[in-house]
N, C-alpha and C positions, 0 to 999 in steps of 0.2 A: 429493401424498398424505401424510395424517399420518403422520409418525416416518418417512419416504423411500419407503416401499417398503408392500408387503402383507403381511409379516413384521412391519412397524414395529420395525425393528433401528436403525433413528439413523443408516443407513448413507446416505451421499451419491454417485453413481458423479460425482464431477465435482472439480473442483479446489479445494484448499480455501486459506485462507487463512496460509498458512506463515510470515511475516513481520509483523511488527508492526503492522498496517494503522492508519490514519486513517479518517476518518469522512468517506465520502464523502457522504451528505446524511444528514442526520436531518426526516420529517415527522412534524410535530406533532399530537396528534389533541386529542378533549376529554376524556378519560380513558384509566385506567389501561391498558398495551397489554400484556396477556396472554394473546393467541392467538400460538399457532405459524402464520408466515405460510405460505403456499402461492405455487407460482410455476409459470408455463404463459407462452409467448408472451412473453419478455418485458416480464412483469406481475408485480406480487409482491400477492397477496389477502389482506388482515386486519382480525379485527375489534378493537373497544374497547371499554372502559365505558362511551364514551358512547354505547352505544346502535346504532353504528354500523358497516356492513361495509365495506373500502374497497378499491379497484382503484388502484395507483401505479406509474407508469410505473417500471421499476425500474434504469433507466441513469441517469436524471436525478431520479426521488423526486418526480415531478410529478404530481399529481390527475389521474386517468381518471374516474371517478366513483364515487359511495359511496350507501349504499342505508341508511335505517334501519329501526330494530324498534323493537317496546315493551318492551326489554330491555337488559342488558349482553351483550357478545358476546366473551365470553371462549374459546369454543369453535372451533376451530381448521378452517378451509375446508378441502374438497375440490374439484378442479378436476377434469371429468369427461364429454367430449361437449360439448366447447363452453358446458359450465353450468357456478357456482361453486354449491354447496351447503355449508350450514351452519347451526349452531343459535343459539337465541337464548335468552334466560331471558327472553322473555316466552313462551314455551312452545310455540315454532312451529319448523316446521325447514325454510330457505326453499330454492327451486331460483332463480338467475338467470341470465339472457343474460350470458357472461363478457367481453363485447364490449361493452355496452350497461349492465348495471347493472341492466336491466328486468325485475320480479318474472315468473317462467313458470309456476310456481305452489308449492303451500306444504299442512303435512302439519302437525298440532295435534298437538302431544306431551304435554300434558294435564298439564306440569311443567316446570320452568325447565330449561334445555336449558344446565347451566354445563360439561361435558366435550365432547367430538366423538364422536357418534354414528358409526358405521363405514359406508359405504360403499364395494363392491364388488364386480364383475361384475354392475350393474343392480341389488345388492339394497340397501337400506338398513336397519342393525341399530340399530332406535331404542330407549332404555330410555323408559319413560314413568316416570321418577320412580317411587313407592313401588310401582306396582299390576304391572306387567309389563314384558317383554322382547319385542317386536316384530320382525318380518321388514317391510317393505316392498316392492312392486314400485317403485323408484324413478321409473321412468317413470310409471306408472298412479297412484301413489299410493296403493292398494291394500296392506290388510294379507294377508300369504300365512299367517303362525303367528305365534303368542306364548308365553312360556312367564311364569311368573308369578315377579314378581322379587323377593319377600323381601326387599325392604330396596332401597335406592338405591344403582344405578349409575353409582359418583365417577369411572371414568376408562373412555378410549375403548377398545371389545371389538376382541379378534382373530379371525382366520378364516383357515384352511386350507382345504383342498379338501374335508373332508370334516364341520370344525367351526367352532364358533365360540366362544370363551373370555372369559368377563368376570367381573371381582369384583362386591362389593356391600360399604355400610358395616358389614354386620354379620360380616364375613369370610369370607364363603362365594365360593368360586372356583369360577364352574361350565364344562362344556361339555355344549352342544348341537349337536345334528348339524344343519350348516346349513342343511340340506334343508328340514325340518319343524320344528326347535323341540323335536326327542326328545332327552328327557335322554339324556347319557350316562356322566358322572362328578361325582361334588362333591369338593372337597376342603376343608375348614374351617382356615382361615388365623388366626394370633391377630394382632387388632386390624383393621379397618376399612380397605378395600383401596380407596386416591385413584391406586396407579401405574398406567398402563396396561401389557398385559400384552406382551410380546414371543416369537417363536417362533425357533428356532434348533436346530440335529443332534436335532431328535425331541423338545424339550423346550422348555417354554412355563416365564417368567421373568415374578415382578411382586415389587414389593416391597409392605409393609404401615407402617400407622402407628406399629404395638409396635417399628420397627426391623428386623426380619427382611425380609433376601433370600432368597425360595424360587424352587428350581426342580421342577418336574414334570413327568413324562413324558405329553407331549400325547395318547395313547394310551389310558394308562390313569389317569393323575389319580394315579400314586404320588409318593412325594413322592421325589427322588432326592439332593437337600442343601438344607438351607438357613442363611443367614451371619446373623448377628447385629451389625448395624452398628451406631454412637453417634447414637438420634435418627429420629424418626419417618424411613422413606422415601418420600416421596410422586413422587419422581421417576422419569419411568420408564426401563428399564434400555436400554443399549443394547448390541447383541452384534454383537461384529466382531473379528476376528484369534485366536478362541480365549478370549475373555474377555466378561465381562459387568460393563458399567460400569454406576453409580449412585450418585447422590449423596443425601446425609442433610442433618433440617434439625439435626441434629449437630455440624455443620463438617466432617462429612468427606466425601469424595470417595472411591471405590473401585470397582478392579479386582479381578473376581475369576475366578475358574479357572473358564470356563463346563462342563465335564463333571464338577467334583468341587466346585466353591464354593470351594476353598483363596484365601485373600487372596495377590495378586501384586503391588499398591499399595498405598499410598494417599493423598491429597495433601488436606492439610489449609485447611479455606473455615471461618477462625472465625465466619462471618455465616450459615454452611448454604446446603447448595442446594437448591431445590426444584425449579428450569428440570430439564429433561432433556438429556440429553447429544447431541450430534449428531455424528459421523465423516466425515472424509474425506482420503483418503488414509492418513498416517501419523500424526495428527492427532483428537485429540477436543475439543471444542468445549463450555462449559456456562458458563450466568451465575451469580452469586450473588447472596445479599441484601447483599451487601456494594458491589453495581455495579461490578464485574469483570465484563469477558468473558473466563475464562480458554481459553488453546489450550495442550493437551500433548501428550505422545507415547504414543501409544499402548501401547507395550511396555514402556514403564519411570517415567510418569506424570512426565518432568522437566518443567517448564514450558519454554517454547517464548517465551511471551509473554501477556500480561494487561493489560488496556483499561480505563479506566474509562469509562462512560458516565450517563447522567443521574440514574438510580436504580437501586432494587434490580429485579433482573432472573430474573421466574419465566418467561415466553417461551423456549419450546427455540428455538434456534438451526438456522436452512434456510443452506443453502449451492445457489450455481447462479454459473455464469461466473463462478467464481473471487472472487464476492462474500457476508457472510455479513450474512443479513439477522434481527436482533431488535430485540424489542420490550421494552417499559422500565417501569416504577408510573409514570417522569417523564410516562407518555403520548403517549411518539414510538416513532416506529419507525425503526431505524436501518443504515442499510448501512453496512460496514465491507470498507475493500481497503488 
């Protein structure tokens, strides 16, 4: 599931990589690899620029098989019933046999499909580019509501039990009840909202391009703080232990008080981040443009350890049996233990 969970907190329940690891394989694709991989069955699912979505055995980094589109697939799979679904920027958003690789069938998004559309509990929350916000029956294929979207949808929506939360480039953060697509709150963000949003104690978390981390009360759309970090934020935040992490293409890196915003860290990336943070155990995980994969400590941001790998590194980082799987601009994708 994108960003671990249905929260999309970064959190990982599984062991993470504490020690300096080596690179246990690297698979090479034809372009740039900037999806967050997905993992079911020991398999790890991701797509590429070239075009491509792929299935790798994730013990050995060995080809299961790979499906293409008329697009770049920089948008990040979901594994779900035995299917891998995911978007494409050739404007489609496919379902596959996650055993087989064999198309089951496929939903026109009527716009380049470059963030991960949301799916869950059966429903798929597709944006169509400039015109609307869609519900899906993901089985049927079937649209249930829409809500009309004012501007494009840069990063993948959230959903509680009773909403659903997504930005847009022209800074509008909205929620709709995810029943029907009834509005229920907006709130006007400054600058053009790429981070996807996170949810956590009552309160939904993105960052913007002007640099500002806000948080707001999922409830009622008030605004409760927000940080002013060095440097567009496009990455999205992750919340675990009390804190909300996020990285800037700044050079900075930062912890912050998730009920008040107050700054707890912050660990300096003079290349910027854009990757998203990913958690596990006492550990946060995040690349840079610089081709580090840094790991710190969660409660006091010391470094732990830092990797370099083939290039600059926007792919959030998955964790699963104690291996951390990203992807690279070099166009590999890489396990590290």
């Amino acid at each position: 599931m994108f960003r671990a969970n249905a929260r999309h907190t970064g959190v990982y329940e599984t062991k993470g990589v504490t020690d300096l690891p080596g690179v246990l394989w690297a698979f090479k694709t034809g372009g740039q690899v900037r999806s967050t991989p997905a993992f079911a069955g020991g398999t790890v699912y991701f797509g590429s620029d070239d075009g491509h979505l792929y299935a790798v055995e994730a013990g050995a980094g060995r080809l299961k098989w790979k499906f293409k589109t008329g697009g770049k697939v920089g948008a990040s799979p979901t594994v779900a019933d035995s299917e891998v679904a995911f978007g494409s920027e050739d404007e489609s958003f496919y379902f596959l046999d996650d055993a087989s690789g064999g198309l089951k069938r496929r939903i026109a998004a009527n716009g380049p499909l470059v963030f991960s559309p949301l799916l869950q509990d059966g429903t798929l929350y597709l944006p169509f580019w400039y015109t609307k916000f869609a519900a899906f029956d993901a089985a049927a294929g079937t649209e249930t509501w829409s809500f009309p979207a004012e501007g494009a949808v840069l990063g993948t929506p959230v959903a509680d039990q009773a909403n659903v939360f997504f930005g847009n480039e022209s800074g509008l953060f909205r929620a709709v009840a995810a029943a029907d697509g009834h509005p229920k709150w907006t709130f006007q963000a400054e600058g053009s909202l790429a981070s996807s949003p996170a949810l956590g104690d009552g309160l939904v978390f993105f960052g913007s391009v002007s640099g500002t981390v806000y948080a707001l009360d999922a409830w009622t759309g008030r605004l409760r703080w927000q940080f002013k970090a060095e440097g567009p934020v496009e990455s999205s935040p992750a919340v675990a232990g009390g804190l909300i992490m996020v990285g800037s293409l700044g050079g900075g890196f930062y912890a912050l008080d998730a009920l008040s915003g107050a700054l707890k860290w912050k660990s300096e990336v003079p290349a910027g981040v854009r990757s998203s943070p990913a958690v596990a155990g006492s550990l946060v995980y995040f690349g840079g443009w610089d081709g580090y994969i840094y790991a710190l400590e969660l409660q006091n941001g010391r470094e732990v350890w830092k990797l370099a790998i083939g290039g600059p590194v926007e792919s959030s980082a998955l964790l699963a049996d104690g291996v951390l799987f990203v992807g690279s601009d070099d166009g590999s994708l890489y396990a590290l233990r």
